[in-house]
C-alpha positions in Angstrom: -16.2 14.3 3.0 -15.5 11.4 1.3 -12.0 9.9 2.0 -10.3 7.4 0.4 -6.6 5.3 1.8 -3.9 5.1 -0.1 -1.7 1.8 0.5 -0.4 1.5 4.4 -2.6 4.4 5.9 -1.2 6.8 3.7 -3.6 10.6 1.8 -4.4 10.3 -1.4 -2.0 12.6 -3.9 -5.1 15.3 -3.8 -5.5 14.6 -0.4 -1.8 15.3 1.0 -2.3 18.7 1.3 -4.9 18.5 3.5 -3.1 15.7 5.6 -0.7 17.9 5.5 -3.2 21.0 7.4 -4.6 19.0 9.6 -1.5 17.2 11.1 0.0 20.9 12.1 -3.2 22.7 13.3 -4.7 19.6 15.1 -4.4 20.9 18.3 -5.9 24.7 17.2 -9.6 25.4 17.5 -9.7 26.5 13.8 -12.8 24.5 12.8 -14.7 25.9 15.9 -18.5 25.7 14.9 -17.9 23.5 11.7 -20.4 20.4 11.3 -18.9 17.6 9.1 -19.5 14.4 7.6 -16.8 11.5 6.4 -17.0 7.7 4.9 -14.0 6.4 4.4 -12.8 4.6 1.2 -10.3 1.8 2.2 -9.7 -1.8 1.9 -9.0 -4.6 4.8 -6.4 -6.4 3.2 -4.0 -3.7 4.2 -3.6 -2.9 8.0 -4.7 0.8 8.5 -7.9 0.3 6.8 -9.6 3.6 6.6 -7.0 5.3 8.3 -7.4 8.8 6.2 -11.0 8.6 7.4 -10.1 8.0 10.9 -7.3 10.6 11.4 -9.8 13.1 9.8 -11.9 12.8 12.2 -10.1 13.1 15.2 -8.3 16.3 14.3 -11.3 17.8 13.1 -13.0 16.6 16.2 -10.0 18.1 18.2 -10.0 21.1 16.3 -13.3 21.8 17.5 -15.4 20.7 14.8 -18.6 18.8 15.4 -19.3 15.1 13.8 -22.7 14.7 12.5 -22.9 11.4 11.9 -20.8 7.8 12.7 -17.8 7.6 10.3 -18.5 4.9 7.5 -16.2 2.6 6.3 -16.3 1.2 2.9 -14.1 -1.9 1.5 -12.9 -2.2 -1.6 -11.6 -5.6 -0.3 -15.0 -7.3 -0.5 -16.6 -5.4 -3.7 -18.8 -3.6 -1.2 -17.7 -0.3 -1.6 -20.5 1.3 -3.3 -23.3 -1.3 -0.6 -21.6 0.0 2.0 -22.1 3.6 0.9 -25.5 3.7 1.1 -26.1 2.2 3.7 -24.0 4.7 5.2 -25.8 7.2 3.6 
């Protein structure tokens, strides 16, 4: 998945939805089985940087879904969004 923040920690518009699902099954073993992926699209000069990208993955971790690998973090901030993708990657 890839994530992004909107202002102070808040989904994106296509995103709230989703925000929305997760928030209310969080503590259900829905995702049971499910492997996932996310890098976060956020920016430091606001204090929940990455915060859609975090909150993902702890509900879909509590949910019972299994992290495949570390959760990036790209900053729009420094101009290092697309850098800090691949790396990532």
């Amino acid at each position: 998945m890839v994530l992004a923040t909107h202002y102070e920690g808040d989904p994106t518009d296509n995103a709230k939805a989703f925000h929305k699902w997760l928030k209310k099954n969080n503590k259900n073993e829905l995702l049971k089985g499910m492997e996932y992926s996310i890098m976060g699209l956020g920016d430091t000069s606001y204090e929940q940087f990455n915060e859609m990208a975090v909150f993902c993955d702890k509900s879909l971790s509590e949910m019972g879904a299994k992290r495949l690998y570390q959760v990036g973090a790209a900053n729009a901030e420094t101009y290092t969004t697309e850098d800090d993708y691949i790396k990532w990657r």
